[in-house]
Steps between C-alpha positions, in 0.01 A plus 500: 500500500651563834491822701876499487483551135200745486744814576820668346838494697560887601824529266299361207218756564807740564658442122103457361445843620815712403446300137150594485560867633796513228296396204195726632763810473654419159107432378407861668791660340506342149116580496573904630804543259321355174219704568730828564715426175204428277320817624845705491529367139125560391519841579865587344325328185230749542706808584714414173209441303342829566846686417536287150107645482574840533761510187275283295202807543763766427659312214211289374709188526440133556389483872643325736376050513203494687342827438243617212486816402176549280364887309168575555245621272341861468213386703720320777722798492178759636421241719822469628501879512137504691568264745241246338715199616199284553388535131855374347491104425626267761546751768481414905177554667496687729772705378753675732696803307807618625680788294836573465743754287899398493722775398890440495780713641465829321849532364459173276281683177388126402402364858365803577239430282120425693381129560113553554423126652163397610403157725205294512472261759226278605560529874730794627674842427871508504699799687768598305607853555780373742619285194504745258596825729839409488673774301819299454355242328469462087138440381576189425587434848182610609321302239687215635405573866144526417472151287754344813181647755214331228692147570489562869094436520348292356263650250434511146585845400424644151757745399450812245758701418587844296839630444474875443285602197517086379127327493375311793605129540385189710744318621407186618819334733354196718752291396751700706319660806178286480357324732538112334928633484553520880707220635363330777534679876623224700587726777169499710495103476874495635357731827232251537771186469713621758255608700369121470796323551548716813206428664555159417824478614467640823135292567746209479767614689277615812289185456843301488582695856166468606525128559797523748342784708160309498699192624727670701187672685317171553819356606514746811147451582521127481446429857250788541118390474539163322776490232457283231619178522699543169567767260366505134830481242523812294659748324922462368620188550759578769148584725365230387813275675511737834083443524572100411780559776305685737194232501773207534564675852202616593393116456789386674364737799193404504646182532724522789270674680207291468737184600608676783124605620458108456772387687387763787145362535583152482718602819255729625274170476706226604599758851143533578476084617855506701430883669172375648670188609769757649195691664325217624814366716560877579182503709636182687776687617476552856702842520303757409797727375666215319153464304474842428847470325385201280183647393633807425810345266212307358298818429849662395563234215168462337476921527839449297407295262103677431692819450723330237249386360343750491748728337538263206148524430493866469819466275275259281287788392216234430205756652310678220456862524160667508376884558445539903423798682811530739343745722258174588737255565755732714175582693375150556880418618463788727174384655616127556794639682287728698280243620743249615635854721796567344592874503509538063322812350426621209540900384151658376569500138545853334246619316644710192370808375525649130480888431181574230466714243388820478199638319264768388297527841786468712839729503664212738590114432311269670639191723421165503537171673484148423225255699671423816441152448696430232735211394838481365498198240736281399583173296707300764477102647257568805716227693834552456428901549314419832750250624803773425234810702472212745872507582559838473278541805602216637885645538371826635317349794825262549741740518367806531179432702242666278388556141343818335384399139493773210392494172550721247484487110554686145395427202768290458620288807343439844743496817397362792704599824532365811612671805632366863564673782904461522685164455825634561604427139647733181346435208811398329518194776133424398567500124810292563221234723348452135736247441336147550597367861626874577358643871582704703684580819223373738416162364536332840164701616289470229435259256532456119668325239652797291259421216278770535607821357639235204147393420379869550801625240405214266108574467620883470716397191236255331268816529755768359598651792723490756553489881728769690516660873466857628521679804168645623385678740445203814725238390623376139220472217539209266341606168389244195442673178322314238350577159120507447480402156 
């Protein structure tokens, strides 16, 4: 199988979704309407049941399908009238009793008449004064209300019933309100469903966007600390052809820019045999100011070329990065340049403080401070940072005659500044000098190729940073910002 065909196009997932999410509704609501119409229609079967009930007590007739109505015996009848539930045959244990007289509307002689009903219940009591409070309603009504409120739990109620002076009666209805007769609630399974198919949904839809934000973050950090040399193909399929597109490039690149790193040393090279030719006939010169003038074209040309070269190296990226303690190596330059005389320093480094905590000896917070000789870390190429620190100082003694270093760091990024002593520049012109072969005003004084602040913006970049220019308080301060991590 090939990666191409490992993923979905995004308008396929698109139509797979709003299918899926259209099917997952009409499942959710067939499940919650089924369940709402069988239990609206289980209880209406009860409520009617318990009114057909009520006119088959008062009238002795046939009661209604589903429900028994059964006399009891002398015996039965005292216990009934006792309470002694628990000796009657096949009664719940334990036995929960809940009593209840229905009366009807006083102005109706016949429904008027007193419905003494008493329930047994294995596992609860039922409250139903609110049901049977209402003086609006017939007794049959509240009959009804009470057998609709049995259905609701579900329990196994035993039922006896008296209608005025009548004998006691069990009345055994569990083919209407039981238990085994409720339909089957659905409705907790259809919360459950959609709350499935939500999370599902949206897991795939963030994981779907995940893979273009994970690429597109790698993507901007490809030249930063080592990017990889291609990009795994994931995710949708139209990623999967900007990825295969993206590594087609990247290759093509690497390419040109390896050729052209070849084609600079094999010049670089094949100069080295004809310049010290060129040097060697330079010293026969008799003029001492003509020979001056050769060797220093010389010097000028292979300086050219080294700095090329140079430059394409650094936009190779071939240097692995490793953790370094930058507060070392900006010393070390600092020392080498100090020994050879030239007038570079370096500012003390700050040492921060943090406020403490209080506690129950002291009513003030305490202050600390870090070890003074602490060191900012980083992951970083130790030669392409110390050639770009290199040149940094090296334009502040060129054009502005001396170089205060300055280091400072958060938890984040380390910037490194470096400060000269006036070179008569804006730091707009010095940004614009970034520009390969860009210098400045005064390139008939000093030397240079216009490489350097190129090479210096290009290690900045391939450590996710950058390189800008501010005014300071001597001269202008060039300042190069790079990540630690």
């Amino acid at each position: 199988m090939t990666a191409k065909s490992q993923g979905l196009r995004l308008n396929t997932l698109g139509v797979l979704l709003v299918a899926a999410c259209f099917l997952t509704a009409y499942a959710t609501a067939w499940m919650w309407s089924s369940s709402t119409n069988g239990w609206r229609d289980h209880l209406t079967r009860s409520y009617v049941a318990g009114v057909s009930l009520y006119d088959s007590l008062r009238t002795r007739a046939d009661p209604p399908v589903g429900v028994d109505i059964s006399p009891l015996s002398q015996v039965a009848q005292t216990q009934v009238m006792q309470g002694d539930f628990w000796q009657l045959p096949n009664m719940p244990q334990p036995a929960f009793v809940t009593n209840v007289s229905i009366k009807g509307q006083g102005h109706d002689p016949v429904s008027g008449e007193s419905l003494a009903l008493i329930i047994v219940s294995d596992s609860l009591q039922y409250n139903v004064s609110e049901l049977i409070s209402n003086g609006r309603q017939s007794a049959a009504q509240k009959l009804g209300n009470v057998t609709q409120l049995l259905a609701t739990y579900c329990s196994e109620p035993i039922l006896f019933a008296r209608m005025g002076a009548q004998d006691w009666k069990r009345i055994d209805g569990q083919d209407v309100w039981g238990c085994h007769t409720a339909p089957t609630d659905l409705r907790l399974a259809a919360i459950l469903l959609a709350l499935v198919a939500l999370a599902v949904f949206t897991t795939l839809v963030r994981d779907t966007s995940a893979h273009f934000e994970r690429f597109a973050r790698t993507l901007r950090n490809h030249r930063r600390l080592g990017g990889p040399q291609r990009y795994p193909v994931q995710g949708p399929e139209e990623l999967r052809d900007i990825v295969q597109a993206v590594n087609q490039y990247l290759g093509r690149e690497r390419d040109q820019i390896a050729k052209r790193a070849t084609v600079l040393s094999g010049v670089s090279h094949d100069l080295g045999t004809p310049a010290t030719r060129l040097r060697l006939r330079a010293a026969l010169v008799q003029d001492a100011e003509l020979r001056e003038k050769f060797e220093a074209d010389i010097d000028s040309m292979t300086g050219m070329i080294e700095s090329v070269l140079t430059y394409t190296r650094a936009e190779l990226n071939e240097e692995a990065p490793r953790e370094l303690s930058l507060t070392s190596l900006v010393e070390a330059l600092v020392d080498d340049y100090q020994d050879t005389g030239q007038p570079v320093t370096l500012a003390a480094l700050e040492t921060p403080s943090f406020q403490g905590g209080g506690s129950v000896f002291m009513s003030n917070a305490g202050r600390g401070s870090l070890p003074s000789e602490q060191r900012i870390l980083v992951s970083a190429r130790p030669i392409s940072l110390k050639r770009a620190i290199s040149n940094l100082i090296e334009n502040a003694l060129k054009y502005g005659r001396k170089a205060k270093v300055e280091l400072v760091a958060t938890a984040e990024h380390a910037t490194l500044t470096v400060e000269d002593e006036g070179s008569g520049m804006t730091a707009a012109e010095i940004e614009a000098a970034v520009a390969p072969f860009t210098r400045g005003d005064n390139t008939q004084a000093i030397d240079g190729y216009g490489l350097g602040l190129t090479i210096v913006a290009t290690v900045a970049e391939q450590h996710g940073g950058t390189l800008y220019f501010e005014a300071g308080t001597a001269g202008m301060r060039a300042c190069l910002k790079i990540q630690r991590h």
